[in-house]
N, C-alpha and C positions, 0 to 999 in steps of 0.2 A: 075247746078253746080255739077259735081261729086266728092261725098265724099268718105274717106277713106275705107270704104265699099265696094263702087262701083268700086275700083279700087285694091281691095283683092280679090272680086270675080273673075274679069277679068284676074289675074293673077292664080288663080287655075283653070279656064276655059282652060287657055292657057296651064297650065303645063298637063292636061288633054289633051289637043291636040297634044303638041308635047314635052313634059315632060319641066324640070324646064328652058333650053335654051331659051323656048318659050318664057321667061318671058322675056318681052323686051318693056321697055316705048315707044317708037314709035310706035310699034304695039300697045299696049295695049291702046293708048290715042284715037286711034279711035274708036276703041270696048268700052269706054267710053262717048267716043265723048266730048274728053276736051282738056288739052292742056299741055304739057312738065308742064311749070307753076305751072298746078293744084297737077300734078304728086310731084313735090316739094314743094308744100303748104303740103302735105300728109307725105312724107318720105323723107328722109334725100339721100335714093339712093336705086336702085337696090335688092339689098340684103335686105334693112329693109322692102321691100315689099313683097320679096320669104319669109322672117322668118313670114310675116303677113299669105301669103297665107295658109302655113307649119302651122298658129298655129289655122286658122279656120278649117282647115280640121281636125287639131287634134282634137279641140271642136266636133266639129258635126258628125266627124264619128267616135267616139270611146270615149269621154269623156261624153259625152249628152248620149250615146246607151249602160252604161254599166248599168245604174241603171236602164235602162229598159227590160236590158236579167239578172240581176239579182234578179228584181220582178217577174220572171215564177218561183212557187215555186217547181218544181219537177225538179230536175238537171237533169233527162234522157230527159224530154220535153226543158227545157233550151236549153241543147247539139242541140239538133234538132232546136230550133227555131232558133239558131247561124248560124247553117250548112243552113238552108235556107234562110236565108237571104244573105249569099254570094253565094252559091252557085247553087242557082236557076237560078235569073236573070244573063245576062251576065255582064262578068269581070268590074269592076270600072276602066276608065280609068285613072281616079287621082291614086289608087293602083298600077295598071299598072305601070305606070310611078315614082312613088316613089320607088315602090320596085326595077327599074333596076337603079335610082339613091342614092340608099341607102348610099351608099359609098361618097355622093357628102357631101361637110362642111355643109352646108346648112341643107341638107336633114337627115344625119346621126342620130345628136339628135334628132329631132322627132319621125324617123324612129322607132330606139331604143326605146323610151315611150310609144310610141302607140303598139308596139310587146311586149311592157314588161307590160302593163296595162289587151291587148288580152291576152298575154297567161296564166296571171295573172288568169283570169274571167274562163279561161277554163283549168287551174288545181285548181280552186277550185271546178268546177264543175267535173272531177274525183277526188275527193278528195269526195264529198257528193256522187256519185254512192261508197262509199267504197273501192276505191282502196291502196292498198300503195301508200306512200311518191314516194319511187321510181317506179314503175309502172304512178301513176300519174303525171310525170315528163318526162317519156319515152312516154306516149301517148299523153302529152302537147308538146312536141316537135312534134311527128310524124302528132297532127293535127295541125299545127303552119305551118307547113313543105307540108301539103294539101293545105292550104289554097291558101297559096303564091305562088305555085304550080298550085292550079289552076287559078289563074290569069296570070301566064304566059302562060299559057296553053290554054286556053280559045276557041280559035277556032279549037282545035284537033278535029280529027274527030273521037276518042275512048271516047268522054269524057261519063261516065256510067250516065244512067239516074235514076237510082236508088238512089237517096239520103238516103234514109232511111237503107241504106244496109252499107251505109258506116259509119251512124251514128251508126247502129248496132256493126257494129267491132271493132267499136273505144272507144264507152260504154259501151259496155257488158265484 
């Protein structure tokens, strides 16, 4: 029997595959392997499934991952362990996809929480390198404006292999 779990995952799988549209109970009951039925023992409709999917992603990629880049005690190593973990491996396609839906009712408020939590994490971390208020503010934008950048970006074929050059510019 598939549970409410199993049919939140199924639905960030999807929005990962072809962003939040994907989310469609017919498709999804078989990537389940249940039935419409199950789909309404679960949720009320549609939308209380995309707000489910919207809020495990929120959990697990940004709620669960801040008190563990906020336990590296050196804010210049913090900076960096950030910087590689998005931007080593390739683009998140759940990112991907939220960020060109940002705009969507659905997506918006999340959207907003989870960039206002990140950039949150990363002007306090130029705030501990020493920077100004404002300086720390212009370079929380500027890497806020990298990131999501490079997940659109993602299969350019300039993208620099140097990570630590860019983490230089940004903290120093």
């Amino acid at each position: 029997m598939a549970t409410r779990e199993d049919w939140t995952r199924a639905a960030l799988a999807a929005i990962a595959d072809g962003g939040v549209p994907a989310v469609a109970v017919d498709r999804l009951k078989d990537a389940v392997g249940a039935t419409r039925g199950s789909f309404y023992w679960h949720f009320k409709d549609r939308g209380e499934l995309v707000e489910a999917a919207l809020a495990l992603w929120e959990r697990e990629y940004t709620t669960e991952l801040i008190p563990l880049a906020e336990a590296v005690p050196d804010p210049r190593a913090r900076l960096r362990a950030l910087f590689e973990r998005v931007y080593e491996p390739r683009a998140d396609p759940i990112e991907v996809a939220l960020a060109k839906a940002a705009d969507d009712p659905l997506v918006a408020p999340v959207w907003a929480r989870v960039s206002e939590a990140r950039m949150g994490l990363i002007h306090a971390i130029f705030l501990e390198l020493g920077l100004s208020e404002a300086e720390a503010d212009s370079r929380t934008w500027l890497a806020w404006a990298f990131y999501v950048g490079h997940h659109l970006l993602d299969d350019a074929p300039a993208r620099p292999e140097r990570l630590g050059r860019i983490v230089d510019l940004l903290g120093s």
